[in-house]
N, C-alpha and C positions, 0 to 999 in steps of 0.2 A: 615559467609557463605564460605563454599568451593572453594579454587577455581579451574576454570573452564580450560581446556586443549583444545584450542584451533588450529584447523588445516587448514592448505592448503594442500587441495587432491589434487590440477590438477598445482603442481609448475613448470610445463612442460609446461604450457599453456601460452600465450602472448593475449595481446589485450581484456581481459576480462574487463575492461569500467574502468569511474572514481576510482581510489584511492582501486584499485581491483589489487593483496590480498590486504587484509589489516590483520591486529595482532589481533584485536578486532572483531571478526566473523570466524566463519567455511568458509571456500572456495569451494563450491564441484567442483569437475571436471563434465564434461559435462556426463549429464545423471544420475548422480548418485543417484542422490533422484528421485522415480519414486511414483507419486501421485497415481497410483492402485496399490502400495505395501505398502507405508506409511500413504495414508490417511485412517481414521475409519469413514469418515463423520459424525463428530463431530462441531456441531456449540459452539463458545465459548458465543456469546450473536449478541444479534438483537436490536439494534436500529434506533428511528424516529425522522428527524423533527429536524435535526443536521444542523446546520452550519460549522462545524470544520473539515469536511471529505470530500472536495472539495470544487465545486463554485455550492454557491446556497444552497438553503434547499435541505437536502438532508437525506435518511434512508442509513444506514449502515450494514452490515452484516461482522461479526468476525468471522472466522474460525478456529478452532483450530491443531494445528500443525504447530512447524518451530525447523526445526534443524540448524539455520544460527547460534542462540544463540549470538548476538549482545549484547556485554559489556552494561550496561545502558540501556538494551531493559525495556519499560516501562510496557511490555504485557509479560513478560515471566511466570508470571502464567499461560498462555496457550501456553507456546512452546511445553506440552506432546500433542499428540494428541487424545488423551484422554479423554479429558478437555470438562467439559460443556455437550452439550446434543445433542442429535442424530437428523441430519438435517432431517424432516418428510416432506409430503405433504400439512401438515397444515403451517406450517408454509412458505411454499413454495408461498403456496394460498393468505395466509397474507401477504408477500411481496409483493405480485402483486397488490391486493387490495391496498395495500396503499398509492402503485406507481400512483395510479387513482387522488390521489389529486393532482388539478392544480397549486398549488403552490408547488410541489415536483419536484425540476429539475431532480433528477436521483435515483441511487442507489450505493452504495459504496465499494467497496470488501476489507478488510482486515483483521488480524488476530494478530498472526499465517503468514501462509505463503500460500496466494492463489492458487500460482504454483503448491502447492501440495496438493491442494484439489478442482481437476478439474473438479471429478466426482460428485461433487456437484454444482459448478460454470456455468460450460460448458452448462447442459440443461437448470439451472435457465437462464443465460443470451441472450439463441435461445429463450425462453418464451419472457423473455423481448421482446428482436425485433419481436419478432413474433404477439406480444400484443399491441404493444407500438412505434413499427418501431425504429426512431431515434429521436421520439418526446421526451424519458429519455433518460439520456446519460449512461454509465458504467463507474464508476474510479474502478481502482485498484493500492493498494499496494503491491508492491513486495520487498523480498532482494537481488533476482536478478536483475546485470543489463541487458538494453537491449542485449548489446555484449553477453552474457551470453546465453539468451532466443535466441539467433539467430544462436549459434555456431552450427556446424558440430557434430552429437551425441547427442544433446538435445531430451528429449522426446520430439513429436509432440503432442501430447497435449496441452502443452503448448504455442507452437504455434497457438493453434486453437482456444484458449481462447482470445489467445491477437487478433484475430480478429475481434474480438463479444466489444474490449473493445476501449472507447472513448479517454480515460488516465489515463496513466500510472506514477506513481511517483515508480522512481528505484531505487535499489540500499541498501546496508546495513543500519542500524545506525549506524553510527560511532562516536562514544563517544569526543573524542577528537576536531571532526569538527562540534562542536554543536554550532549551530546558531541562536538564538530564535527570530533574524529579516527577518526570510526566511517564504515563503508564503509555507504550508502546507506541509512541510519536519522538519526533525529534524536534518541533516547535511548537510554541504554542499556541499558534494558527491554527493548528490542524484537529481535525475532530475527529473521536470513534463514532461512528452512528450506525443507529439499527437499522438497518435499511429495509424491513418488512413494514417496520413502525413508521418508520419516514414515510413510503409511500402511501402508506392509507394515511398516515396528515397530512399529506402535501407540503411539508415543511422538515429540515434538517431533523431528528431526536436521537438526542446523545444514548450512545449503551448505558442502561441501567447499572451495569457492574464497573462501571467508571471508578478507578480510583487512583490516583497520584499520589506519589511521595510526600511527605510532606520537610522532610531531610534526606541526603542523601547516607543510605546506612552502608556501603563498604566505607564509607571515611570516613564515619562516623565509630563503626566498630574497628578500622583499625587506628583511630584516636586510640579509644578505651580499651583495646588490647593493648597499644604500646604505655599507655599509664599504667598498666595493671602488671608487666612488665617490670616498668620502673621499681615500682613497689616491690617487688620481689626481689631484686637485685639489692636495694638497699636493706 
């Protein structure tokens, strides 16, 4: 595989959040990717009934497009935006519908890179509320962080989205700070934040139900399975 030329556009800039630049991701300076020039409203895949894309059963939605290009991103078959099939009102309808089941805590945004596909997000998530109130919640992933999303020059956009959204998990993959004891991140750069909370402080606040590993337990329990194993054999 080729490799990849990675930049920081806005090295001028301070205060851009956790471990922001980093070597292993694009940097934009503020504004620079605008989601009604880059997005083609492109869904990369739709799925239900997930545990693994926040708290709770939960349906997911993958957007396609991200120019962060994250060393070890695990999704970069859909960093083109390109990628996958053209977001319709059928399937818009089917999200909603599905969000009706009472065991479905919410709905999931990621991709790609949701920032920059608002024009699909934006009126899905005013449906949401508008359908659903704050009885479902909204997560989203981003590779921006909040500093980022809040600077001076940021499309407003994406300020508009993050107000429709419950939480937010920020910030790049970062290859190097890969932690696989952390609850629903893949470094440890990246934050959950409550994003109602955030904005009335005006500063980052981590989700209160935050909690990490503190071992990792499938190898943990198949240690102590294969001893326990042992034991019986002998």
């Amino acid at each position: 595989m080729a490799t990849m030329t990675l930049r920081d556009f806005a090295s001028d800039e301070t205060g851009r959040g956790p471990w922001i630049p980093t070597r292993q991701a694009n940097n934009p300076r503020a504004g620079q990717w605008d989601a009604a020039r880059m997005s083609k409203r492109m869904i990369a895949d739709y799925k239900t009934f997930l545990v693994t894309d926040g708290e709770g059963v939960r349906n997911s939605l993958y957007v396609s497009g991200c120019p962060f290009h994250c060393e070890g991103c695990f999704n970069s078959s859909i960093w083109d935006f390109k990628a996958g099939r053209e977001y319709t009102q059928q399937l818009e309808d089917r999200i909603i519908d599905d969000l009706r089941a009472p065991w479905v805590q919410g709905l999931t945004f990621l991709g790609g890179e949701p920032m920059l596909n608002t024009g699909v997000l934006i009126p899905l998530a005013r449906r949401i509320r508008a359908e659903f109130g704050h009885d479902k919640d909204i997560w989203c992933w981003t590779g921006y962080t909040w500093e980022e999303l809040m600077r001076d020059g940021e499309t407003p956009d994406k300020s508009e989205l993050l107000t429709l959204i419950d939480i937010l998990v920020d910030g790049r993959y970062i290859q190097e700070l890969h932690d696989s004891l952390l609850q629903f991140r893949g470094s440890r750069n990246q934050r959950i934040l409550d994003v109602p909370r955030s904005l009335a402080a005006g500063e980052p606040v981590i989700w209160a139900k935050l909690h990490d590993q503190e071992r990792f337990i499938p190898e943990t329990y198949l240690k102590d399975r294969a001893a326990g194993e042992g034991q019986q054999a002998s």
